[in-house]
C-alpha positions in Angstrom: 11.7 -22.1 -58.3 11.1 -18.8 -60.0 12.0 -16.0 -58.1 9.8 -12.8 -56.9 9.7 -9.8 -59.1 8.5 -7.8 -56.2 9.0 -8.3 -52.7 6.5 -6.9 -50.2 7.5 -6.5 -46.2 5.8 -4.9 -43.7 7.6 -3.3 -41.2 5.3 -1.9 -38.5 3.2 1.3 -40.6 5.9 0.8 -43.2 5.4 -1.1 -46.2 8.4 -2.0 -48.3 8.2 -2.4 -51.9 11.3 -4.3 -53.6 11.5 -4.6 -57.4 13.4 -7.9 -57.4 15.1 -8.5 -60.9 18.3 -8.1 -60.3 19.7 -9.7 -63.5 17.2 -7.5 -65.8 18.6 -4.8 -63.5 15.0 -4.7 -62.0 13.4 -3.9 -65.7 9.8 -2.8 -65.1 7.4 -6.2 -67.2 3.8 -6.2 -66.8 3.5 -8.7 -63.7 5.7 -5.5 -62.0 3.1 -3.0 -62.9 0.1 -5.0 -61.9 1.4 -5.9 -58.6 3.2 -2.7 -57.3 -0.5 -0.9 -58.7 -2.2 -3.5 -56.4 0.3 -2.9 -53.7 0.0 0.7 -53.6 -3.8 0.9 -53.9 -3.9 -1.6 -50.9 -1.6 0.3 -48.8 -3.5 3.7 -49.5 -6.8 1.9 -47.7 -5.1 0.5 -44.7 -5.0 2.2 -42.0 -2.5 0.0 -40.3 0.1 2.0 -42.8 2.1 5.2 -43.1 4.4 5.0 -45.3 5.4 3.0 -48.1 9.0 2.5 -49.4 10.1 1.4 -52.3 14.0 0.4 -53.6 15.0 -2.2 -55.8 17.7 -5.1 -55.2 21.2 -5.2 -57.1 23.1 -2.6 -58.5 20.3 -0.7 -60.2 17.2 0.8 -58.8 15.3 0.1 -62.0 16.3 0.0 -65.8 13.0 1.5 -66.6 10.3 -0.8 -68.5 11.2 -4.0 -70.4 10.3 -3.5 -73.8 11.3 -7.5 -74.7 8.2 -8.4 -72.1 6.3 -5.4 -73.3 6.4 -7.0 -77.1 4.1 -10.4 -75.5 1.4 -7.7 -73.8 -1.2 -6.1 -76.1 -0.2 -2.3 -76.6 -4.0 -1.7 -75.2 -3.4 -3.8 -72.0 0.3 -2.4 -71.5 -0.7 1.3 -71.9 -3.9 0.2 -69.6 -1.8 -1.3 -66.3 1.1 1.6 -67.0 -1.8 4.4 -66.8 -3.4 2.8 -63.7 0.2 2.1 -62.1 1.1 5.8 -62.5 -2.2 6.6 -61.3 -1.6 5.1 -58.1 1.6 6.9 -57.4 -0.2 10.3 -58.3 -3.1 9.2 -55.8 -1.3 7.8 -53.0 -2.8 9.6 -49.9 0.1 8.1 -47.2 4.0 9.1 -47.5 6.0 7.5 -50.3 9.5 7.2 -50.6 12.1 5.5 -53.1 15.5 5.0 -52.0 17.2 4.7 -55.2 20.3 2.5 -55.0 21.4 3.1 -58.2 20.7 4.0 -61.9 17.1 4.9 -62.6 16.2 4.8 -65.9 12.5 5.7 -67.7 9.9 5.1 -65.9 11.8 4.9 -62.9 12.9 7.9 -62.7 10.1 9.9 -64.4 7.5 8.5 -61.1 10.4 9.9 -58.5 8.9 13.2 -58.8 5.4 11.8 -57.7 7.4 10.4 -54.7 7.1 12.4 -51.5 10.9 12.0 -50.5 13.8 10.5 -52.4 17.0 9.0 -50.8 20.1 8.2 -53.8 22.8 6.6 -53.6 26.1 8.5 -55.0 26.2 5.5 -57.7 22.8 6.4 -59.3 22.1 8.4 -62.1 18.7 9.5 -63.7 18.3 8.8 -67.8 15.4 9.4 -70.2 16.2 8.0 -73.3 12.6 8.5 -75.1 13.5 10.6 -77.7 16.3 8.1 -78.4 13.7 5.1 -78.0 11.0 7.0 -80.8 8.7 7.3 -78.2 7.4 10.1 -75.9 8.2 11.2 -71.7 5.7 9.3 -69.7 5.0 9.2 -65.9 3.7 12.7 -65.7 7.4 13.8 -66.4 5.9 16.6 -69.2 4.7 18.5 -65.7 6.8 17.3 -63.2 10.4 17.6 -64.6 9.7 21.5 -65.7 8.7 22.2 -62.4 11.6 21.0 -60.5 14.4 21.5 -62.6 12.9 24.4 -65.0 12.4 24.3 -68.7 15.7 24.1 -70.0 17.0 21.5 -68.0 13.4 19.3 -68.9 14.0 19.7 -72.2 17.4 18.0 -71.8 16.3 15.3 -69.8 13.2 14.7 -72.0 14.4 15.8 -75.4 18.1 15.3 -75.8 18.5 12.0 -73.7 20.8 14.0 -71.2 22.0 11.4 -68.4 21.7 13.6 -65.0 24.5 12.8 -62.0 23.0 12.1 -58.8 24.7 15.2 -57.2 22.5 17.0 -60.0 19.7 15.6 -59.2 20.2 16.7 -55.9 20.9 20.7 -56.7 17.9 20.3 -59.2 15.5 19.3 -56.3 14.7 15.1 -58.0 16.2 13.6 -55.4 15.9 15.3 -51.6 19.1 13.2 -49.9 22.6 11.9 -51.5 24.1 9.2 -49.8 27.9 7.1 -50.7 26.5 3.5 -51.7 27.3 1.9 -48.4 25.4 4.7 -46.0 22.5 5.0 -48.1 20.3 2.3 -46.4 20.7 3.0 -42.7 21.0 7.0 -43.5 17.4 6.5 -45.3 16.2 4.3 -42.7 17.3 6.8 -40.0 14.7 9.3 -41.7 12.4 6.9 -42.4 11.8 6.2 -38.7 12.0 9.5 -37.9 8.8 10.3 -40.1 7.0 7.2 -39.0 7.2 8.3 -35.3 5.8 11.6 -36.3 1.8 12.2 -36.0 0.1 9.9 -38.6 -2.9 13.1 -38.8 -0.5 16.0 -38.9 1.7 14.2 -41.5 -0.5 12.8 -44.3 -3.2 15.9 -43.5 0.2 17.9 -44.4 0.6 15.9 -47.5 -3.1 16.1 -49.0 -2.9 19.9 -48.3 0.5 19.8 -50.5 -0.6 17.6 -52.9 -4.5 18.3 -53.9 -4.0 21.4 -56.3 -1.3 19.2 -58.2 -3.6 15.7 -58.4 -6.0 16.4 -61.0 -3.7 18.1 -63.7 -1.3 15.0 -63.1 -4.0 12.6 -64.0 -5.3 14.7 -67.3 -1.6 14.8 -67.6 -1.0 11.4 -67.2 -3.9 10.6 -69.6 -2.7 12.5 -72.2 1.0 10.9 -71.9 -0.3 7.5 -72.9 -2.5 8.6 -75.3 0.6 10.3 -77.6 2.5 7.4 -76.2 -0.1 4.4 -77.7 -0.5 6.7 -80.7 3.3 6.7 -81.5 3.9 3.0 -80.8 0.8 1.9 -83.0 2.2 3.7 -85.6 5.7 2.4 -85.6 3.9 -0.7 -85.2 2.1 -0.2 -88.5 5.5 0.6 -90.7 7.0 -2.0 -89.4 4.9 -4.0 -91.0 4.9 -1.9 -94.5 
């Protein structure tokens, strides 16, 4: 029997998202980004839920997207479901959290920033190879990345394929808690029912105060990602064929 890619638990008003590819190292294909979109957008309309969590199984958090699945998706379908699974992230009205128990590559970590709170394992690091791939940042990482960790540092993570530590993604502001690997669960978990004790009004009122000014730049932003993005991958498309 073919296992899950994602596993979805509900846990009281939490829902818990698990990327479940352990052997792709929880690579991102286009079944992922369908359901986790789906997921989300059902979560955000449930009233039954406060929070969503999401981790991955294995040793990584996510490898990013898997560009050997990607080559059996049209480019217009893949850059479709990636724009309306970012969307979703960026739109999310209830709290959203990633525990990230271990390297998070691409996409994975690029949508970290559009999380509300971030647990990491000491074992994790945070890698952007798109320069390195010939292809361009995605997941809103052109705004979010300079606004957490300045300019300069962006333009190492997004430019020069710089691989960040997890204690530098904590000084940096990407990640809000560091944990050793085998603490990192219950520690997160211990915050996690902390917040879902809180008020479900004063919370998520908190969080669309927080997050409105931000929404509509991230989703022009987000737009504009995957338009460079399909531009550039059409046209290596094209002399690959020449």
């Amino acid at each position: 029997m073919e296992q899950e890619c994602v596993i979805e638990e509900t846990k009281g008003n939490i829902k818990i998202i698990t990327l479940n590819r352990p052997r792709k190292k929880n690579a991102i294909n286009n079944e992922i980004y369908i359901r986790v979109t789906k997921i989300l957008n059902d979560a955000a309309t449930d009233d039954e839920i406060l929070i969503v969590v999401l981790t991955g199984t294995g040793d990584f958090y996510s490898s990013g997207n898997d560009f050997n699945a990607s080559n059996d998706v049209p480019v217009t379908d893949l850059s479709r479901n990636l724009r309306e699974f970012i969307n979703a992230f960026i739109r999310f009205p209830k709290i959203l959290i990633a525990i990230v128990n271990g390297p998070a590559i691409g996409i994975a970590a690029t949508t970290l920033p559009l999380c509300d709170f971030v647990f990491a394992s000491e074992n994790a690091y945070f890698y952007t190879p798109f320069t390195k791939l010939r292809i361009i940042a995605e997941g809103c990482s052109t705004v979010t990345f300079p606004k957490l960790m300045g300019v300069r540092r962006a333009m190492e993570m997004l430019i020069m394929n710089y691989k960040m530590s997890a204690q530098e993604a904590l000084n940096c502001g990407l990640i809000n808690y560091l944990h050793k690997n085998d603490e990192l669960h219950v520690k997160a978990w211990d915050k996690i029912t902390e917040i879902s004790n809180l008020s479900s009004d004063s919370v998520l009122t908190t969080k669309r105060l927080i997050r409105k000014f931000d929404m509509d730049k991230l989703l022009e932003t987000n737009i504009l990602e995957l338009q460079e993005l399909q531009r550039i991958v059409k046209y290596s498309n094209l002399n690959s064929k020449l």
